[in-house]
C-alpha positions in Angstrom: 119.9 4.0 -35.8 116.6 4.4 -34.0 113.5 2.0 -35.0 110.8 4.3 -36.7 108.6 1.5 -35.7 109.4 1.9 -31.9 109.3 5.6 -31.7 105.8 5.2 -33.2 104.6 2.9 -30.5 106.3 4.5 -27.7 104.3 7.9 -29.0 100.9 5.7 -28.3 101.8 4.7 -24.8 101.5 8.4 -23.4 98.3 9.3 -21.7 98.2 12.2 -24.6 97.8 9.0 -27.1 94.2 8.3 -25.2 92.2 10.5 -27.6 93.8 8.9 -31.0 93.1 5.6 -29.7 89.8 5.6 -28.6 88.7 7.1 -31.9 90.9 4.3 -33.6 88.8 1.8 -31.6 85.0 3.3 -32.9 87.1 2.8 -36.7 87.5 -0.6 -36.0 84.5 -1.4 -34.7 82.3 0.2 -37.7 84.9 -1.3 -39.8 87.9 -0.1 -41.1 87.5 1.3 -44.6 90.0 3.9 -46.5 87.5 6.7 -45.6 87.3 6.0 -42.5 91.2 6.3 -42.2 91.4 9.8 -43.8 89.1 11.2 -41.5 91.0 9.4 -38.6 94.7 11.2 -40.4 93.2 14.7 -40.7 91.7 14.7 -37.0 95.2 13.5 -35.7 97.8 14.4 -38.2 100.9 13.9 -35.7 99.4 11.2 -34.5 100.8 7.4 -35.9 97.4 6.6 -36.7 98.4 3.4 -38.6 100.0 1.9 -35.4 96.9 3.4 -33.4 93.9 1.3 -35.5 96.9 -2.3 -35.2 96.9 -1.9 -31.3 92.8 -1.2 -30.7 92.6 -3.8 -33.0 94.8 -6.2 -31.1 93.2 -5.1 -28.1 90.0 -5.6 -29.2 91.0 -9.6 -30.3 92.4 -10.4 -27.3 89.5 -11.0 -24.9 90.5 -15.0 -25.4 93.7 -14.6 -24.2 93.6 -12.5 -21.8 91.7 -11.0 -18.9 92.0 -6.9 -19.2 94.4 -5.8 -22.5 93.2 -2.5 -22.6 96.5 -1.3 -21.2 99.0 -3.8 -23.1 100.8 -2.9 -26.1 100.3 -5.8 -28.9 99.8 -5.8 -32.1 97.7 -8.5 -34.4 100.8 -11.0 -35.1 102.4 -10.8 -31.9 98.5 -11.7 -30.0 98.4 -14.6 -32.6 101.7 -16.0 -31.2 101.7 -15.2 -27.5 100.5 -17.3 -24.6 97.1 -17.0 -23.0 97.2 -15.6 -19.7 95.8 -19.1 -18.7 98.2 -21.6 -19.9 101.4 -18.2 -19.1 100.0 -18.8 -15.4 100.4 -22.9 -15.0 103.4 -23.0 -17.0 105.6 -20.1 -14.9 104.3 -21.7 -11.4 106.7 -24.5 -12.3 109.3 -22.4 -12.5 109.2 -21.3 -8.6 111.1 -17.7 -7.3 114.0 -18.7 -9.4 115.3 -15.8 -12.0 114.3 -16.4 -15.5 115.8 -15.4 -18.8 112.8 -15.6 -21.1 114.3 -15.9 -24.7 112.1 -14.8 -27.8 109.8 -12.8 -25.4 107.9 -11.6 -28.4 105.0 -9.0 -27.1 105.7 -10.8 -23.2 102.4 -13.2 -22.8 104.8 -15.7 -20.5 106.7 -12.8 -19.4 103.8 -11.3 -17.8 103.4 -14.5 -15.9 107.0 -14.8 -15.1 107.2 -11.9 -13.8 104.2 -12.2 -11.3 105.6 -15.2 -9.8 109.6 -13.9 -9.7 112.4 -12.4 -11.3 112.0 -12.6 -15.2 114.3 -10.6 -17.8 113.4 -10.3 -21.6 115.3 -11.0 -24.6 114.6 -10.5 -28.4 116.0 -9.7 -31.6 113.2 -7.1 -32.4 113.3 -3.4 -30.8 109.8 -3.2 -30.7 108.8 -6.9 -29.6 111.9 -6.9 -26.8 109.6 -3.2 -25.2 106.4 -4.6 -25.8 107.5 -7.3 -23.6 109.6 -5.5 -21.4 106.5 -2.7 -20.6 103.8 -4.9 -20.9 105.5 -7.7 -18.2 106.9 -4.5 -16.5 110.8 -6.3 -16.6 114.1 -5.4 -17.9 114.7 -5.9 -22.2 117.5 -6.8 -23.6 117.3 -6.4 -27.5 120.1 -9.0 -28.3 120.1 -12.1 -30.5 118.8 -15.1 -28.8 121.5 -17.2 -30.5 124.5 -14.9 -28.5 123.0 -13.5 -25.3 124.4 -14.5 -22.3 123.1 -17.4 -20.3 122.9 -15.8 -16.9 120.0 -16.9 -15.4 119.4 -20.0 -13.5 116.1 -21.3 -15.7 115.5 -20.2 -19.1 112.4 -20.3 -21.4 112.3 -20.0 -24.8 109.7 -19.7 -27.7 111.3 -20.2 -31.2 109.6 -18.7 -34.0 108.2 -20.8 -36.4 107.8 -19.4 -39.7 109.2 -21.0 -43.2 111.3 -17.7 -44.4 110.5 -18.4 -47.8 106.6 -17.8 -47.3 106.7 -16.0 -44.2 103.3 -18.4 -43.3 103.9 -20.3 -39.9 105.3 -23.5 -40.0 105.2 -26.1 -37.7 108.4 -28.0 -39.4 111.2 -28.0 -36.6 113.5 -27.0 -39.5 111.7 -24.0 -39.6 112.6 -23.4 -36.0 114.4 -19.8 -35.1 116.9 -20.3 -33.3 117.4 -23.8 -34.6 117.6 -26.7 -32.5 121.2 -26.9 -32.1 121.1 -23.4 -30.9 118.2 -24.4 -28.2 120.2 -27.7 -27.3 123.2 -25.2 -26.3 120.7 -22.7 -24.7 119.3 -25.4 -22.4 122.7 -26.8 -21.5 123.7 -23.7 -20.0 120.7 -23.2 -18.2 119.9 -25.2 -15.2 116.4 -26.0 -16.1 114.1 -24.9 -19.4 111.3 -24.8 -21.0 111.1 -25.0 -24.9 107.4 -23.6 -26.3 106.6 -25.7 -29.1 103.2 -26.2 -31.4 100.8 -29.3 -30.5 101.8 -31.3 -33.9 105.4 -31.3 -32.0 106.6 -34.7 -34.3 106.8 -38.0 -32.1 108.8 -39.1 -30.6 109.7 -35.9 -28.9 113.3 -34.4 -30.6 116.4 -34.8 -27.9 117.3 -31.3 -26.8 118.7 -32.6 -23.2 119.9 -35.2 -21.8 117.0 -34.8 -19.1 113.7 -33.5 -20.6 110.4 -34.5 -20.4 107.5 -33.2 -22.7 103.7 -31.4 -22.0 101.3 -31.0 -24.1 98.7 -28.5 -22.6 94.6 -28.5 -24.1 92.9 -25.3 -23.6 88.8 -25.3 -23.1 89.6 -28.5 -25.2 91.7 -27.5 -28.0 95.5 -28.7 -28.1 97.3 -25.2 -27.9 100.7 -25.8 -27.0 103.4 -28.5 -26.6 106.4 -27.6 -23.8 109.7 -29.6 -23.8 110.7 -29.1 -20.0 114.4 -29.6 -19.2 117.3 -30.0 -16.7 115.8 -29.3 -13.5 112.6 -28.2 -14.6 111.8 -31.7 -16.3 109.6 -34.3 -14.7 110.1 -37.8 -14.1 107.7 -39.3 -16.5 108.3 -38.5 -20.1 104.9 -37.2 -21.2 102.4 -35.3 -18.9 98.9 -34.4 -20.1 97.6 -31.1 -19.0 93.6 -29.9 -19.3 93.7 -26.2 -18.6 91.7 -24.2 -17.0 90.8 -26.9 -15.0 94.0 -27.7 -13.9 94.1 -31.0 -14.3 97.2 -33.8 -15.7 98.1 -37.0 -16.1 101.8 -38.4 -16.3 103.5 -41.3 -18.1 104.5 -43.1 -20.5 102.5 -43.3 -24.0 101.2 -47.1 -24.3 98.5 -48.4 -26.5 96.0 -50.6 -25.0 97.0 -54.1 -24.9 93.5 -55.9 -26.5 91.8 -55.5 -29.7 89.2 -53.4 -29.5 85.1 -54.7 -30.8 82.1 -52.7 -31.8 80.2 -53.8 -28.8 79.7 -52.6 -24.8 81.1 -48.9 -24.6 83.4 -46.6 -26.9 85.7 -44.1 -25.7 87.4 -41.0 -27.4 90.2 -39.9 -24.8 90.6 -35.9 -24.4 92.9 -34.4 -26.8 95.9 -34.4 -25.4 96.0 -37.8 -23.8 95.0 -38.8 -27.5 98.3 -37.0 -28.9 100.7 -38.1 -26.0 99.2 -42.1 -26.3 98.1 -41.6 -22.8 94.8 -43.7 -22.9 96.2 -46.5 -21.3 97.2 -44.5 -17.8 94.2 -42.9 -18.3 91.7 -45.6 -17.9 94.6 -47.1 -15.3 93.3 -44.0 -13.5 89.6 -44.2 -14.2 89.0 -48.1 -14.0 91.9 -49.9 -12.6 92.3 -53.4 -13.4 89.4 -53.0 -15.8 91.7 -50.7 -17.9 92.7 -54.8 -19.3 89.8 -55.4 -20.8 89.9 -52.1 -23.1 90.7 -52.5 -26.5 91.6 -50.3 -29.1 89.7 -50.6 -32.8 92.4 -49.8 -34.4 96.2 -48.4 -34.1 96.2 -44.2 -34.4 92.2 -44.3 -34.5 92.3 -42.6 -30.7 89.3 -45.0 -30.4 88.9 -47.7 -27.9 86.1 -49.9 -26.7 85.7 -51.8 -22.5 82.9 -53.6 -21.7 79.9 -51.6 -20.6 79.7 -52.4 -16.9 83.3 -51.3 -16.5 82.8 -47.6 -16.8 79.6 -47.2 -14.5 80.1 -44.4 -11.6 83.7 -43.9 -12.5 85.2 -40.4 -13.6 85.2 -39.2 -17.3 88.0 -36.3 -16.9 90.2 -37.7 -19.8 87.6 -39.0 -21.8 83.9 -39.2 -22.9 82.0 -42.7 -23.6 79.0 -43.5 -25.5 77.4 -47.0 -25.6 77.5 -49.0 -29.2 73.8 -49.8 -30.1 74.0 -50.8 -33.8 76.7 -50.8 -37.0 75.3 -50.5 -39.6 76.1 -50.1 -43.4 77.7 -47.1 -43.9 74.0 -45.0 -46.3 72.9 -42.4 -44.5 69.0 -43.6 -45.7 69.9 -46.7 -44.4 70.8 -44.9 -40.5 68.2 -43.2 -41.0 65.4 -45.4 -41.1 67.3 -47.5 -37.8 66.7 -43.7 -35.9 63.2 -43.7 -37.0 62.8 -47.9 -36.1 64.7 -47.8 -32.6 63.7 -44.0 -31.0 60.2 -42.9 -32.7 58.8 -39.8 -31.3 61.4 -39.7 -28.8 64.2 -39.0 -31.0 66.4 -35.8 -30.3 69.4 -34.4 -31.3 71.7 -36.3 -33.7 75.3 -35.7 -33.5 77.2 -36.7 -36.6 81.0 -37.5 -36.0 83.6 -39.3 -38.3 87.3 -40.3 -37.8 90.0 -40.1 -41.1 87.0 -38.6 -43.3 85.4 -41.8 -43.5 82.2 -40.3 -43.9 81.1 -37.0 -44.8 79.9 -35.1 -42.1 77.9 -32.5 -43.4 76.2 -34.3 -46.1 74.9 -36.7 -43.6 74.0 -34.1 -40.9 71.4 -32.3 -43.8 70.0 -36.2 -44.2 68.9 -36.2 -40.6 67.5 -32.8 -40.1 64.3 -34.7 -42.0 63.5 -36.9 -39.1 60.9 -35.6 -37.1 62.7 -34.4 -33.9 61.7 -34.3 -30.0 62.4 -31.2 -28.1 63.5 -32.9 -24.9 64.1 -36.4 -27.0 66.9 -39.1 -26.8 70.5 -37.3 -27.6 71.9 -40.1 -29.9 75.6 -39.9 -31.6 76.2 -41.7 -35.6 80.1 -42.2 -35.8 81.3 -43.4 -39.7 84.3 -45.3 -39.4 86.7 -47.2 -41.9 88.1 -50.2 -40.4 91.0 -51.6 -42.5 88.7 -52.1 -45.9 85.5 -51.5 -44.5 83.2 -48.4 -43.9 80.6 -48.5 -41.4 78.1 -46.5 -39.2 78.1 -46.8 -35.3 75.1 -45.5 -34.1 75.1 -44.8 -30.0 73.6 -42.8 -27.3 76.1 -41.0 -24.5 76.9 -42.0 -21.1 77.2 -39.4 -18.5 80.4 -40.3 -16.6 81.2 -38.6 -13.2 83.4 -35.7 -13.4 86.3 -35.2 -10.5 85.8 -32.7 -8.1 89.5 -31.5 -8.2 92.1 -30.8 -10.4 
């Protein structure tokens, strides 16, 4: 039996469709209100104008994720779960020429990718994701279940839903995975190489879906976006591989905590998030500072928080993490922090950057607090971090330190 649903967006990619749509676009732009709709109905009554105001409003949404969508077919919940054009691109160059079965395709965000770079065929459950996918990537669509289709391309990748069916919210519970794991575990076995999309929060240690697999977790303009469990022949050879995109840049190996205890003294360093999540800090100041990287210290376990002595991080590069140096702790009263600004900076106090780890303090109540101090235009930027170690609550006040930045990725 056809899918009303499909026939409905198929009638919106002909040219004819060009009219409805840009009309749909001026509704949602002055706001979509049930008047607004009626008019749109009577000036297009064969026209699926409920589908018409989802995909200009997709389209209109999806400037972060991708370049140009005014010609892709998306709606709101499928450009909430696809893959930016950005991360799409560095994950599929990892795949080389080699045919691709792309599992789950949803509205084709990696498939677009895929396809640029090789042979790439779509698969999903959904009639209308599996052509969104297949049009918008310009591939063959399978509409199949992921669970049965047949393996029968070299390298596979695969996004499993995750949403709880009994709320239909997303979930980031691997429970909640669809297809489950034990159906990915067979997926990947048959395949000579994979890749398994996942969400950031992936649990640690990484699940065992091969027997060879090794896990990314990729940061986007800073923000963790998604975690990929790479197998078979597309795995690496370290575990656990950090990747900063758009700058290209990543760090491999194996999560280790630093080896000293960390004190409020010399220079504190917050790693980039996903060396924080992967327990990368240790390779990364390996990287940054060499045998230096012994004398770092961590303040406490899970904190992402470590401190090295001051002269150890002058003229060396900051790609993995930023550093400010410790000045005072003080009691943890915002009157009291205060009055230290006011004591230590005077008229050349500038911006004051309030930051907390574990809620220890509360940010915004103490951000109002300092917008009293008299503040210099081109003054001192200085940073007031409230942290609970073990029992005790304090306030780190510190200024930044501008580290060198690589030149290449």
């Amino acid at each position: 039996m056809p899918d009303p649903r499909l026939d409905a967006w198929k009638q919106l990619a002909e040219p004819e469709a060009a009219t409805v749509l840009a009309a749909a676009a001026l509704v949602v732009a002055d706001g979509i209100t049930p008047a607004s709709v009626v008019r749109l109905r009577k000036s297009f009554p064969d026209a699926p104008v409920a589908e018409a105001i989802e995909l200009a409003g997709a389209r209109g949404r999806a400037s972060g994720k991708f370049a140009d969508a005014s010609t892709l077919m998306l709606d709101r919940a499928g450009l909430e779960q696809a893959t930016s054009e950005t991360v799409a691109a560095w994950k599929a160059a990892r795949f080389g020429d080699s045919p691709v079965l792309d599992l789950c395709c949803g509205i084709g965000g990696d498939a677009m990718a895929l396809a640029r770079r090789g042979p790439c065929t779509v698969v999903d459950h959904d009639p209308l994701r599996a052509w969104m996918a297949g049009r918008n990537a310009g591939v063959t669509a399978r509409v199949e279940s992921v669970e049965t289709t047949l393996i029968d391309h070299p390298l596979v990748h695969i996004d499993p839903a995750r949403r709880d069916e009994s709320s239909g919210r997303r979930s980031w519970r691997l429970e909640d995975l669809a297809p489950d794991l034990d159906s990915i575990r067979r997926i990947v076995a048959e395949a000579e190489g994979g890749a398994v999309k996942l969400g950031p929060g992936l649990p640690r240690p990484t699940p065992e879906l091969h027997s060879n697999q090794s896990l990314s977790i990729i940061a986007e303009h800073g923000r963790l976006v998604q975690a990929v469990v790479w197998t078979g022949t597309l795995a690496s050879v370290e575990p656990c591989e950090a990747v900063d995109l758009p700058s290209g840049r990543t760090l491999s190996g194996s999560p280790s905590g630093c080896a000293g205890a960390g004190e409020l003294n010399g220079a504190m360093l917050t790693f980039h998030p996903a060396i924080e999540r992967l327990e990368l800090g240790a390779a990364a100041l390996q990287e940054a500072i060499g045998e230096d990287a012994s004398l770092a210290g961590e303040l406490a376990v899970g904190l992402g928080l470590v401190t090295v002595p001051l002269e150890a991080i002058k003229s060396v590069s900051g790609d993995w993490f930023r550093a400010v140096q410790i000045l005072e702790v003080l009691p943890p009263r915002p009157d009291t922090v205060a009055s230290a600004l006011r004591k230590r900076f005077g008229d050349e106090l500038g911006e004051v950057i309030v930051r907390t780890r574990a809620a220890a303090i509360d940010v915004d109540a103490w951000s109002r607090e300092f917008k009293r101090i008299p503040r210099a235009k081109k003054g001192v930027t200085v940073e007031v971090l409230g942290l609970r170690l073990g029992r005790k609550t304090m306030a780190v006040l510190a200024v930044p330190i501008e580290l060198q930045s690589s030149s290449t990725p």
